[in-house]
C-alpha positions in Angstrom: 133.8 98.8 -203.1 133.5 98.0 -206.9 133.2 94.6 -208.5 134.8 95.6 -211.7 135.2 91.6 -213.5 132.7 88.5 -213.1 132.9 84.9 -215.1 130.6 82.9 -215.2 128.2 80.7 -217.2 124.2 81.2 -218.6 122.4 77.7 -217.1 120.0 76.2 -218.8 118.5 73.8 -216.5 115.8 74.2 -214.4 112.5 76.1 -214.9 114.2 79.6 -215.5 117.5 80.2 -217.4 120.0 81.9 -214.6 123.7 83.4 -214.7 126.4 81.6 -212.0 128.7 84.0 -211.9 132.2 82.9 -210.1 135.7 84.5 -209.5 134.9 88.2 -208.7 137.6 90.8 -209.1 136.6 93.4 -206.7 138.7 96.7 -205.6 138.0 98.3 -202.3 138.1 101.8 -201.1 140.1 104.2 -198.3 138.9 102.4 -195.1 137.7 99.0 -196.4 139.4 95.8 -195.9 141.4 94.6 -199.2 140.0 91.7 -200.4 142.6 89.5 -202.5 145.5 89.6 -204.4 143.7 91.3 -207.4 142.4 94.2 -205.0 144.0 97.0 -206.1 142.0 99.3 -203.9 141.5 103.2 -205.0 144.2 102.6 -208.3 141.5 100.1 -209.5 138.4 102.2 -209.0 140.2 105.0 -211.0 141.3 102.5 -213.6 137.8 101.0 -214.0 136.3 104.6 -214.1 138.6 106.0 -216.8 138.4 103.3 -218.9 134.7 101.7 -218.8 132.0 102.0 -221.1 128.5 101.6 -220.2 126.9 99.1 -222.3 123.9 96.8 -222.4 124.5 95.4 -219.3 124.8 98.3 -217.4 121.0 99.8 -218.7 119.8 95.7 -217.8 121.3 96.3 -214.4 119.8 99.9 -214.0 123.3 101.3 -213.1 123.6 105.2 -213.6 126.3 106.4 -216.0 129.5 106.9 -214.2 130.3 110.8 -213.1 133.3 112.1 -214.1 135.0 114.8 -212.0 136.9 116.2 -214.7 134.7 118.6 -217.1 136.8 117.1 -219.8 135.7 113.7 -219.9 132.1 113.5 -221.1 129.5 111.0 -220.5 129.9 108.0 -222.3 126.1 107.4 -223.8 124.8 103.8 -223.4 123.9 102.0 -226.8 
């Protein structure tokens, strides 16, 4: 399962500033149940794959950089 899209808003209020994050677009694997129209299982965790970039967000989150199978591609380096 990948989430691969979130909106949302930064809000403002309270004590702590805090992300609400709405309208997930998430892609499922071989097994899982698909969830939603914009599921496009195993095609969309390829897609994503190939074409992200790890950026900011994914070194706040603590993600690892993605693997590649292919010895061709080459790790994309965070900024």
């Amino acid at each position: 399962m990948l989430v691969c899209d979130l909106q949302g808003i930064l809000d403002m209020e309270g004590k702590f500033p805090k992300f609400r994050l709405t309208d997930p677009a998430i892609n499922t694997g071989k097994g899982q149940k698909r969830i939603g129209r914009t599921d496009l299982r195993m095609k969309g965790i390829r897609s994503f794959c190939r074409k992200h970039q790890c950026n900011k967000v994914c070194e706040g989150l603590g993600l690892p950089p993605l693997r590649r199978r292919s010895s061709r591609h080459k790790e994309i380096p965070r900024n």
